[in-house]
C-alpha positions as CSV (number, residue, x, y, z in Angstrom):
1,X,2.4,-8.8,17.3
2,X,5.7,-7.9,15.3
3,X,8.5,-7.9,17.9
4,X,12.2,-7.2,17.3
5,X,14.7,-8.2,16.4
6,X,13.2,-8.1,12.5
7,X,15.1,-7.7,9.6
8,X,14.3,-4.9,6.9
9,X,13.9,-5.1,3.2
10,X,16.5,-3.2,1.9
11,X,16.4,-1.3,-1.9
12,X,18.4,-3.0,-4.6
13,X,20.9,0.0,-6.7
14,X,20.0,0.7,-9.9
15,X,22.0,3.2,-12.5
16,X,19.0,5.3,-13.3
17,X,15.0,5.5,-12.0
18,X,12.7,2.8,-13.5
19,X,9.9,3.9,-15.8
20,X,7.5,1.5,-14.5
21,X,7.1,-1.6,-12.3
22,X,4.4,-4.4,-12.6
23,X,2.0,-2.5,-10.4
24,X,2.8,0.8,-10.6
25,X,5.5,3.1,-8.6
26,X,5.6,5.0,-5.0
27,X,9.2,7.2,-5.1
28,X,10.7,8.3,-1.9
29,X,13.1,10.6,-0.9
30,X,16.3,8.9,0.3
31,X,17.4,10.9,3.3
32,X,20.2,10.9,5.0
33,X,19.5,9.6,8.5
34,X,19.7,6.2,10.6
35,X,17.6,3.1,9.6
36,X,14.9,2.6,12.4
37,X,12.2,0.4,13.5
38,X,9.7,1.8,15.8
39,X,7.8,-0.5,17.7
40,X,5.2,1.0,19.9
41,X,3.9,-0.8,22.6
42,X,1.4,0.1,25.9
43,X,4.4,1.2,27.9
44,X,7.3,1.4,26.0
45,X,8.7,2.5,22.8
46,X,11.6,0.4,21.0
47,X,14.1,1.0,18.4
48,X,15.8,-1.2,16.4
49,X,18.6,-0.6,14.4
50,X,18.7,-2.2,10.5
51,X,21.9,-4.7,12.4
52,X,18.8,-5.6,14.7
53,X,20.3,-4.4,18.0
54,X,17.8,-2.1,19.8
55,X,18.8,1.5,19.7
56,X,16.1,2.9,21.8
57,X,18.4,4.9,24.0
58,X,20.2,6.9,21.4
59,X,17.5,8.7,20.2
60,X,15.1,9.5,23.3
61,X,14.2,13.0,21.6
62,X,11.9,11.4,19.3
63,X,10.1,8.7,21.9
64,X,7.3,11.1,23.0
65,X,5.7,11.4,19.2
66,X,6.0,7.7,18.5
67,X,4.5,7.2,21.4
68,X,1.5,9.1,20.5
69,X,0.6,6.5,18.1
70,X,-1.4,3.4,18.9
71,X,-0.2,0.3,20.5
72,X,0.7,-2.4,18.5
73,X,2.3,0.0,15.8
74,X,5.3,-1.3,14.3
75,X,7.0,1.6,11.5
76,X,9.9,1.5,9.5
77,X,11.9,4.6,8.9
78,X,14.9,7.2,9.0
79,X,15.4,8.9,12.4
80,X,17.0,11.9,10.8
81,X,18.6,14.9,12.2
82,X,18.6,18.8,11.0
83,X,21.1,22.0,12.1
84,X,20.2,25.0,10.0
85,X,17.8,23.2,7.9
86,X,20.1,20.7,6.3
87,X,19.8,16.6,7.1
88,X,23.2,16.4,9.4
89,X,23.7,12.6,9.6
90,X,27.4,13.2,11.8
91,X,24.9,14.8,14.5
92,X,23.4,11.4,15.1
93,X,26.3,10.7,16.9
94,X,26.5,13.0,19.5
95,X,24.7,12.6,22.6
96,X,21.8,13.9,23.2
97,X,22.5,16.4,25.2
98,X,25.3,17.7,22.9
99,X,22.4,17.7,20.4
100,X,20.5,19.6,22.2
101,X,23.0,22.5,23.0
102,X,23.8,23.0,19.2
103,X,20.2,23.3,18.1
104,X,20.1,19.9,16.3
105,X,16.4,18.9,15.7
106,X,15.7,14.7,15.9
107,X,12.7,13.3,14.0
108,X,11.7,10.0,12.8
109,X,10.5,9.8,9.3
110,X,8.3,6.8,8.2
111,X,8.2,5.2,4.9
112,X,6.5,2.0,5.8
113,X,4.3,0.8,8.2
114,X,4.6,-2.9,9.0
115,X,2.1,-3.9,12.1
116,X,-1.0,-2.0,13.2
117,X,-3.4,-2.8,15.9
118,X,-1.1,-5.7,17.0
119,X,-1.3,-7.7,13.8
120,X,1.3,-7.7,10.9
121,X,0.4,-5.9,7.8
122,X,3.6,-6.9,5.9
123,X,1.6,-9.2,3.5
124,X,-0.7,-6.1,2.2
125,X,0.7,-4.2,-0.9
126,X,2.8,-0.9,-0.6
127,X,-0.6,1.0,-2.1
128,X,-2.1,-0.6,0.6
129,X,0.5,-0.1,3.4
130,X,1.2,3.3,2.5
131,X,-2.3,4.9,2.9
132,X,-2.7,3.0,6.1
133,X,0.3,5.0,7.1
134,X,-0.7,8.4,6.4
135,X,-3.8,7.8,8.0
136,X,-2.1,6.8,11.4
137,X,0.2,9.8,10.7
138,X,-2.3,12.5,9.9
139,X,-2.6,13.9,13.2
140,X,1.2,13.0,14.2
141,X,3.0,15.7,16.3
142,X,6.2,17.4,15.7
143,X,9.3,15.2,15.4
144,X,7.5,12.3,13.3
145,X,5.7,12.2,9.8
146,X,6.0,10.5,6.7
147,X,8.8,10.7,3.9
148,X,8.5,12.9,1.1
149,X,6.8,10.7,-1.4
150,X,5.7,11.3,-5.1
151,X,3.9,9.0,-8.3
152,X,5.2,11.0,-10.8
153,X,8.7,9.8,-12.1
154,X,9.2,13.2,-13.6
155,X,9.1,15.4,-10.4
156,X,11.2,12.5,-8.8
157,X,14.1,13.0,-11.2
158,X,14.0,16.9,-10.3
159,X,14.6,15.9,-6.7
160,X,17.5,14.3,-7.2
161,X,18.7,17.4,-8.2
162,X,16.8,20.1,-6.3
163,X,17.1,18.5,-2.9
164,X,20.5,17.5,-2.7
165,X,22.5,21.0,-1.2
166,X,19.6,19.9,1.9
167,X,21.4,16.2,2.2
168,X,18.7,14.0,0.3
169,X,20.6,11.1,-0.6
170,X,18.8,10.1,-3.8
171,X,15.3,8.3,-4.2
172,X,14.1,5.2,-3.7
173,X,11.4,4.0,-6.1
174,X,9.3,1.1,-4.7
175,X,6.5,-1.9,-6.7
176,X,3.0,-0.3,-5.1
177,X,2.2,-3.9,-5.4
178,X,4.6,-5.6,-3.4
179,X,4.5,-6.7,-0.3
180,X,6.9,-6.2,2.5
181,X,9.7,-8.8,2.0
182,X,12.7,-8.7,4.1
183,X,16.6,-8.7,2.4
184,X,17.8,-6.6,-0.8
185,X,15.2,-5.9,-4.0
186,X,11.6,-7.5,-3.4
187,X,10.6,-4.7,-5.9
188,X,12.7,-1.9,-3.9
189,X,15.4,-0.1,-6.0
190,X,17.7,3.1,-4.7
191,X,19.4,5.5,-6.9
192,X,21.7,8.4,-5.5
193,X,22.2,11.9,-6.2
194,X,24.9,12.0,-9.5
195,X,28.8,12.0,-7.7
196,X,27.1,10.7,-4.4
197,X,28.8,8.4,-2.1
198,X,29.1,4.0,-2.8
199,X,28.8,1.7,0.2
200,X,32.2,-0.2,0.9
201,X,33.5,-2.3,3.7
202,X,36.7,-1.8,5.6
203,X,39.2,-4.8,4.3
204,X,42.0,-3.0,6.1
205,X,44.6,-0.4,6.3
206,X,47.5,0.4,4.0
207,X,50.9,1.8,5.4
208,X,51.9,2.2,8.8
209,X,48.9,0.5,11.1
210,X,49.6,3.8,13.1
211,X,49.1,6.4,10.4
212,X,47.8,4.5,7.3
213,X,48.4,5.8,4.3
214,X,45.0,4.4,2.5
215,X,42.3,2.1,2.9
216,X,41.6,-1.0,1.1
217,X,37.8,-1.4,0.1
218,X,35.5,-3.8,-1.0
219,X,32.4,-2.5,-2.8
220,X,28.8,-3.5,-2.9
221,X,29.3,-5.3,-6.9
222,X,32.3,-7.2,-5.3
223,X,35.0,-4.8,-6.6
224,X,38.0,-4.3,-4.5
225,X,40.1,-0.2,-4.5
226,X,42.3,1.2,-2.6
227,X,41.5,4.7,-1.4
228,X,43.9,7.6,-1.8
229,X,45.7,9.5,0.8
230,X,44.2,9.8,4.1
231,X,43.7,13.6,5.5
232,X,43.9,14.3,9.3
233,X,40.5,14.5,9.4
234,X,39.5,11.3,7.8
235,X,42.1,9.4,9.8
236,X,40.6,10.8,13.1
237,X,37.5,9.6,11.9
238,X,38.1,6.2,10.6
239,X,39.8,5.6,14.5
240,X,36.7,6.9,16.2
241,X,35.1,4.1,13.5
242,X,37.2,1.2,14.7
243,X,37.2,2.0,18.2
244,X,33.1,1.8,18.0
245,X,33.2,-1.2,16.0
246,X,34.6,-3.5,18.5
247,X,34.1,-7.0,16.1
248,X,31.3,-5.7,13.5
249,X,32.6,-5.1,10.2
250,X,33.7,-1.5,9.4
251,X,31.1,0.4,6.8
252,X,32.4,3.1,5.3
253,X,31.5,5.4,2.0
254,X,33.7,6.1,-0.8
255,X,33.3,8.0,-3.8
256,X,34.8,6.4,-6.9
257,X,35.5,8.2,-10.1
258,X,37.4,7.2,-13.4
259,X,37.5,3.8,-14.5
260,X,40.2,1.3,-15.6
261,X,43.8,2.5,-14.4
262,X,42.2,6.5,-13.6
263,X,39.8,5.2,-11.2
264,X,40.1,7.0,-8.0
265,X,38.8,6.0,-4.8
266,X,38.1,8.9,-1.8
267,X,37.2,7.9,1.8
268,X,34.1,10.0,2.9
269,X,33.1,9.0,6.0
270,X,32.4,6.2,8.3
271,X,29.0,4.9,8.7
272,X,27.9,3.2,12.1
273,X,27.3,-0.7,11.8
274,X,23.9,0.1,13.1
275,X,22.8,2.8,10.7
């Protein structure tokens, strides 16, 4: 039986949707929630965060429907959360019981299953894995499903479009033949809504190191920007950030637009090392 810590396969960016792969294409809606492994065993549910540090009490909401689902299950997914209707990924912060009081709903959305029964099903195809995981999610209750999914490239595209005002970060577009393969690509790619955010990491502060001025990023293609101006609110923010990061690397998202000497770089917000 799968047992954490595992890593996860992670989708590769791409500038624009494929038109076909070598056996054919599954696209998913990228939401905008916290990477999760569920493992379900005879007594116990874990979590595991993509870092691989468990994460099991953070989201206790959702534990009840996962455990619903056989022992031995091992899922990979988004625990998301929704206020009014709209994917609020800040409110995966807050405790529980904070969640609670402002009518914030937690879920766990699958988009791969990787272990049923006990045994690993990681070598199968996506084709394979994905109807094996609608099946064991057919008669899931509330607070867990599967991802919004589609074959057709066509209504994909009009989901990058339609869904984003709900937080849908983009779609990812996965090889129905592949196999589950952990690390970046292995025949997962990830595009994001148009103007959407660009992972970066935190090389440090610019300007006073109690009030920076800016941030100095690196970006995912090796590209280093400094960030204009930091607002109050960001700079409240990024603290919280540091003072949760301890010694893990700070992730943050930036939204880059221009190029050459009018590229401008915008802090957005801080993502959790675990998420």
């Amino acid at each position: 039986m799968l047992r954490p810590p595992l890593e996860v396969q992670q989708p590769e960016r791409v500038a624009r949707l494929p038109d076909s792969m070598p056996g054919g294409i599954l696209f998913q809606a990228k939401l905008d929630g916290w990477r999760c492994l569920a493992f379900i065993d005879h007594d116990a549910v874990l979590l595991q965060a993509r870092s691989k540090r468990l994460m099991t009490d953070k989201f206790p909401e959702i534990l009840p429907a996962l455990a619903t689902l056989p022992a031995g299950t091992v899922l990979d997914g988004e625990v998301c959360a929704i206020r009014d209707g709209v994917f609020d990924f800040h409110a995966l912060r807050s405790a529980p019981r904070a969640r609670a009081a402002d009518g914030v709903a937690i879920s766990f959305v699958a988009f791969d299953i990787l272990a049923d029964a006990g045994k690993s099903v990681t070598s199968r195809s996506l084709e394979r894995r994905w109807a094996l995981l609608l099946a064991r999610l057919k008669d899931a209750p509330t607070g867990l499903g599967p991802v919004m999914s589609t074959r057709d490239r066509d209504e994909a595209e009009r989901w990058l479009e339609a869904l984003a005002p709900l937080g849908i970060e983009g779609i990812v577009a996965k090889d129905l033949e592949a196999p589950y393969e952990p690390g970046v690509g292995h025949g997962w790619v990830k595009l994001r809504h148009h103007g959407d955010t660009l992972d970066a990491e935190l090389l440090g502060p610019v300007g006073p190191a109690k009030r920076p001025t800016a941030l100095r990023v690196r970006l995912e293609d090796g590209r280093e920007l400094v960030t204009v101006g930091l607002d109050h609110r960001a700079w409240t923010q990024l603290a919280r950030g540091l003072a949760e990061a301890q010694d893990a690397p700070i992730r943050l998202e930036v939204r880059v637009t221009g190029t050459g000497k009018r590229t401008r770089t915008e802090f957005v917000r801080v993502r959790p090392a675990d998420a």
